[in-house]
C-alpha positions as CSV (number, residue, x, y, z in Angstrom):
1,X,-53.6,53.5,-13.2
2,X,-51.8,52.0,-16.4
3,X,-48.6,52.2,-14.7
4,X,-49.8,50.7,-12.0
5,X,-51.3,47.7,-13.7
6,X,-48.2,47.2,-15.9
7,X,-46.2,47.2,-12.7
8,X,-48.1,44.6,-10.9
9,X,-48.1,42.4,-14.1
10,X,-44.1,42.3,-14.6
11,X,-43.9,41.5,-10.5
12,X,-46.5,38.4,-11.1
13,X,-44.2,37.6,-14.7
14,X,-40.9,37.4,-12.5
15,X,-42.5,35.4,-9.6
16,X,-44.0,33.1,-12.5
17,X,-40.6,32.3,-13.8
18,X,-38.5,32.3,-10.5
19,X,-40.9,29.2,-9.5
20,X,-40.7,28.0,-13.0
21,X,-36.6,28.0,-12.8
22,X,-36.9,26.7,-9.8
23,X,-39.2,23.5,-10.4
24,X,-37.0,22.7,-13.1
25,X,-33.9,22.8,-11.1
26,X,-35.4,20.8,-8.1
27,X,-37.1,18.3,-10.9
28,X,-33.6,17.9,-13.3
29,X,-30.6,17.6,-10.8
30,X,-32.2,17.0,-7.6
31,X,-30.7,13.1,-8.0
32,X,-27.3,14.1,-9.2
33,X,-26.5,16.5,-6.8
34,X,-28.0,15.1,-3.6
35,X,-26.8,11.6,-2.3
36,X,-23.8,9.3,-1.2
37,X,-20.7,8.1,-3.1
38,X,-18.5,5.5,-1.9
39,X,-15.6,4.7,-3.3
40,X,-12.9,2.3,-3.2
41,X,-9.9,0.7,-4.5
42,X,-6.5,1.0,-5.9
43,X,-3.8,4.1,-3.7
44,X,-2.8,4.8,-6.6
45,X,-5.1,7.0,-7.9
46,X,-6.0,8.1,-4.4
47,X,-4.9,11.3,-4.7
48,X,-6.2,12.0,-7.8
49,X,-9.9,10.8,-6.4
50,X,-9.7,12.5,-3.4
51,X,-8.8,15.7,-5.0
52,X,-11.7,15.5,-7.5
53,X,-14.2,14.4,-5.5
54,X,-13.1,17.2,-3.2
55,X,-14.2,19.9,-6.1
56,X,-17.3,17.4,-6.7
57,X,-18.7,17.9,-3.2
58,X,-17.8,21.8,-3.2
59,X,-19.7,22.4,-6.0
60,X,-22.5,20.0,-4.9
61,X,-22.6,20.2,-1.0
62,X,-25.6,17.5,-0.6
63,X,-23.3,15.2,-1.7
64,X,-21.5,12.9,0.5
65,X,-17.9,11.4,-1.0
66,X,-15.8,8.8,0.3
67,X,-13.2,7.2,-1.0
68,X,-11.1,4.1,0.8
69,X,-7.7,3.3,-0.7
70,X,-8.0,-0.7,0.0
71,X,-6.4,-1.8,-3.5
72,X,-7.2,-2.6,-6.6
73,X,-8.2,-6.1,-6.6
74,X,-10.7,-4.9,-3.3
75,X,-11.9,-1.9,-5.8
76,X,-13.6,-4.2,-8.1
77,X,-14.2,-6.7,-5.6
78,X,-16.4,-4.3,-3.7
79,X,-17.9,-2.6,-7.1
80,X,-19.1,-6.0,-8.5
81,X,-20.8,-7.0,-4.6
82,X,-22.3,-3.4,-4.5
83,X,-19.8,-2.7,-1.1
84,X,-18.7,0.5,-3.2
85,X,-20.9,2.3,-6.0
86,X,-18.0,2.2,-7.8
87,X,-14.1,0.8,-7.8
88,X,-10.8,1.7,-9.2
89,X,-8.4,-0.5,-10.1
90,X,-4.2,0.8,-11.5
91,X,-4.5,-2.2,-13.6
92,X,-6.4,-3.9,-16.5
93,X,-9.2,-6.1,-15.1
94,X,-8.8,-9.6,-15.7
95,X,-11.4,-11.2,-17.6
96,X,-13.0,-12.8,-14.9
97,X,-13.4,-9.6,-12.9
98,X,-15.1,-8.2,-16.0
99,X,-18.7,-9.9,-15.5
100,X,-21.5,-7.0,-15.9
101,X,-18.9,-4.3,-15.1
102,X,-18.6,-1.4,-17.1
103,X,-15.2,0.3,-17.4
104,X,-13.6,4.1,-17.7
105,X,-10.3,4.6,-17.9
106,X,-9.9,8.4,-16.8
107,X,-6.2,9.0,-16.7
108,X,-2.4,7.1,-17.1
109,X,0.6,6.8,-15.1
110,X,4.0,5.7,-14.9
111,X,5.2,3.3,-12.4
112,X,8.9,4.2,-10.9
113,X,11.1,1.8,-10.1
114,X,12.5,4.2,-6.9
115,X,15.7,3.7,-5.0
116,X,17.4,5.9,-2.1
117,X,19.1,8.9,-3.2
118,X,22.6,7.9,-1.7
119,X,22.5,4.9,-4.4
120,X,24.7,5.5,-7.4
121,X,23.1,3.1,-9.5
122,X,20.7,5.9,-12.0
123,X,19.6,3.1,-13.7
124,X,17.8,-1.0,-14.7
125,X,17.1,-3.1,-17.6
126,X,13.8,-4.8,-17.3
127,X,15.9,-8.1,-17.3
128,X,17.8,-6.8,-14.3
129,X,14.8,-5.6,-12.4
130,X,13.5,-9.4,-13.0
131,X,16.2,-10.7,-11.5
132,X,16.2,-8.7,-8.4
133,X,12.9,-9.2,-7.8
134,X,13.0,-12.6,-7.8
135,X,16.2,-13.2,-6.1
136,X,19.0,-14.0,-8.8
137,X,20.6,-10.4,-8.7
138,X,21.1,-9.4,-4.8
139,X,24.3,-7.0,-4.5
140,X,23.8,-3.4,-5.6
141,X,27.8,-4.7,-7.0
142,X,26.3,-6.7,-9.7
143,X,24.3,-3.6,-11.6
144,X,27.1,-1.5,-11.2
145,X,26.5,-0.1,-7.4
146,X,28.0,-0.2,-4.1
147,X,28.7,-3.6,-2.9
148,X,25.8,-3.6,-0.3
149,X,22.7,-6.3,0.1
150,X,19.6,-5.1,-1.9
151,X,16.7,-5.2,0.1
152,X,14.1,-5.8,-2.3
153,X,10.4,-4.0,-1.0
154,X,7.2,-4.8,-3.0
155,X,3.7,-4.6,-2.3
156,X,0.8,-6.8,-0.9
157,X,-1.1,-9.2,-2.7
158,X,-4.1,-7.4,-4.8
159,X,-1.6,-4.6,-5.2
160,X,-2.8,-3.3,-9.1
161,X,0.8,-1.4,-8.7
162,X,2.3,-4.8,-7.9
163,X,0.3,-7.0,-10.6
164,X,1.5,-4.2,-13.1
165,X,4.8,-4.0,-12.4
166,X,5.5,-7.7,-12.4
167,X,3.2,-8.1,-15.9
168,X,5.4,-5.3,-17.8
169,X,8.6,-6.1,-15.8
170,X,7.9,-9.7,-17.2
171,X,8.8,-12.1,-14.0
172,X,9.3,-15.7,-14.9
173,X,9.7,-16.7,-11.4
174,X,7.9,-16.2,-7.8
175,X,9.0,-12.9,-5.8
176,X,11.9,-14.1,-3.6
177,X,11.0,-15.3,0.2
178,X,12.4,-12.5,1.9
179,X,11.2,-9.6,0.2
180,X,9.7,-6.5,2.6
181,X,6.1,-6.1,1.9
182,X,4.5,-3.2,2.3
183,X,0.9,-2.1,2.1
184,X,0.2,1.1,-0.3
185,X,2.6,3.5,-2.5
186,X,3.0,5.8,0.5
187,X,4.4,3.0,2.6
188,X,7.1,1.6,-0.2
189,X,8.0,5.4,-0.7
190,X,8.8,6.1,3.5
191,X,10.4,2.5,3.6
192,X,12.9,3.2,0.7
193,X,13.4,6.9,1.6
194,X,15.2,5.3,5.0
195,X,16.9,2.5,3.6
196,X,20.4,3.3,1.2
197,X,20.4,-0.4,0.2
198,X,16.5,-0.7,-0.8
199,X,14.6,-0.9,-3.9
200,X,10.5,-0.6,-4.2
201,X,8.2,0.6,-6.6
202,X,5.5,3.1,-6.6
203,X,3.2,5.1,-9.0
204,X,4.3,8.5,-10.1
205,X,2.8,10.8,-8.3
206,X,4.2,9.8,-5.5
207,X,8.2,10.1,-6.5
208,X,9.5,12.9,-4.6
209,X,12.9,14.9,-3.3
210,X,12.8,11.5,-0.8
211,X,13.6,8.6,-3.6
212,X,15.2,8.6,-6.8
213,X,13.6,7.0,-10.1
214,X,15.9,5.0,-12.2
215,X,15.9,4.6,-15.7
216,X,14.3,1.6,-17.1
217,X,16.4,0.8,-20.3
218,X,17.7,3.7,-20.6
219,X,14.6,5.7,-20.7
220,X,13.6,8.3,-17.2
221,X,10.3,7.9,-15.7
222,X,8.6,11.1,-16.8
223,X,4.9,11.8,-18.3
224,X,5.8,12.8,-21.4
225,X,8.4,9.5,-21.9
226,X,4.5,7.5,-20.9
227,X,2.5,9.8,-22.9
228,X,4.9,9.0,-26.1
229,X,5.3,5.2,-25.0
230,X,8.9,5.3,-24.8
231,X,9.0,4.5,-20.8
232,X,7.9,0.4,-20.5
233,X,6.2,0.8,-16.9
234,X,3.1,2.4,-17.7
235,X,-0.4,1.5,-17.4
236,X,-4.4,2.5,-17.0
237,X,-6.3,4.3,-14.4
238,X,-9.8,2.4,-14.5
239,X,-13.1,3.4,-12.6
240,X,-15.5,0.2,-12.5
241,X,-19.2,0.1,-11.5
242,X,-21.9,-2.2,-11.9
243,X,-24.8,-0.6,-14.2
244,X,-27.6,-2.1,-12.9
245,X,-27.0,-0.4,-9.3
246,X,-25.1,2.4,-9.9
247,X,-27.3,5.1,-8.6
248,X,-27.0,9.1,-10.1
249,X,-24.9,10.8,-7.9
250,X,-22.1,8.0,-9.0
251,X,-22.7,8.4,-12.6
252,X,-22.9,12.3,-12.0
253,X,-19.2,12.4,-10.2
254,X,-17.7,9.9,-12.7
255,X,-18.9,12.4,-15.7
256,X,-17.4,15.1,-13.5
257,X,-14.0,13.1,-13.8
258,X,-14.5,12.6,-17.2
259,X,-15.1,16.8,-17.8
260,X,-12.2,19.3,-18.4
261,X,-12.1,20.6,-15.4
262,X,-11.8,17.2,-13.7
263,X,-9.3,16.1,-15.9
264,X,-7.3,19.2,-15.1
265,X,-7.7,18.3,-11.4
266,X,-6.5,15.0,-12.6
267,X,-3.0,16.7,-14.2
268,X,-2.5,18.8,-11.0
269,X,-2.2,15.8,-8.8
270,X,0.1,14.0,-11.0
271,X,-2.1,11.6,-13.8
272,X,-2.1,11.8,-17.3
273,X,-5.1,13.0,-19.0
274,X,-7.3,10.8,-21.6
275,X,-8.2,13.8,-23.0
């Protein structure tokens, strides 16, 4: 009879606390882990987001995660209007994009200058890469190349890759008239990768066997040369959200991207930690 009542007791002690556990789960991440996340912003860091909030949504399956690569300038267009719960931008904001956002910068890169692998040219001064760009230099002959037309290729307006590259390249002048623009890192990478005689620029992570990166005086595009400030081209990752309608699941996934193991999915796809 004893047994019996001290058997029945420890059954009605482990329900108790399986329904205690369980309120408390239900009542302290029900907000975080349930919802929608919409994203938006710079390709740059596209990659990076995708991959992360890939692991977010494994780990939290009521979550929904989307993120739209539309640029940088859209990014915190769309987080300061409330179109996306939050924006990233592969630049600094200007101050008047800063009104009642709050920012995170969650990783680095390195921009490449990138060229086709048949070029012999390994190598730019900013001064030279200034000059191309805005149509003073336009043989390969005249940096030491082939003699062959460059065929400059740049990105869109709102392009944080573009806006970077011409604030640390240092242009003094307009890019020139005829330049090929292309939309996105992927598209400058494909549209050098076919051309001998072209020039672009992209974001590091997306440098592969199909382009070369040249030195920028005299230093290689590499994350260690960013991480000890020798290479010039290097700048922010930035997540932007508006506080006062950020909702939990947002501020959950951005903590996640702030944690170790999203900054390790942040070093696997090609960024430089903050941590």
């Amino acid at each position: 009879m004893l047994k019996s009542l001290k058997k029945v007791t420890a059954l009605l002690l482990a329900g108790a606390m399986v329904l205690v556990l369980a309120g408390c789960s239900s009542g302290t991440t029900q907000s975080a882990t349930t919802g929608e996340i919409n994203g938006g912003g710079s390709t740059s860091v596209q990659k990076i987001i995708d991959a992360v909030g890939s692991e977010y949504t494994a780990l939290n399956p009521d979550i929904k995660f989307t993120y739209s690569g539309t640029g940088s300038s859209d990014g915190i267009k769309g987080a300061i209007s409330g179109t996306y719960s939050f924006g990233c931008s592969s630049r600094d904001l200007k101050t008047e994009e800063k009104t009642n956002l709050t920012e995170m910068i969650f990783a680095y890169d390195g921009i490449a200058i990138i060229v086709n692998p048949e070029n012999t040219v390994s190598g730019l001064t900013k001064i030279q890469l200034a000059e191309i760009y805005t149509g003073e230099i336009t043989n390969w002959s005249e940096v030491g190349g082939k003699d062959a037309p460059i065929v400059v290729v740049s990105r869109e307006d709102g392009s944080g890759t573009r806006t970077a590259t011409e604030e640390l390249v240092g242009f003094t002048e307009q890019l020139k008239g005829s330049a090929t623009i292309k939309e996105g890192n992927g598209n400058v990478q494909t549209t050098v990768a076919v051309n001998p005689n072209a020039i672009g620029y992209v974001s590091l992570t997306f440098v592969n066997k199909t382009v070369k990166a040249l030195d920028v005086d005299g230093v290689k595009a590499t994350v260690d040369n960013v991480l000890n400030k020798t290479y010039a081209l290097s700048r922010p990752f930035v997540a932007v959200y508006d506080a006062t309608k950020v909702d939990d699941a947002t501020l959950a996934f951005l903590n996640f991207l702030m944690s170790k193991d999203g900054q390790k999915i942040v070093t696997k796809n090609g960024g430089i930690t903050v941590l």
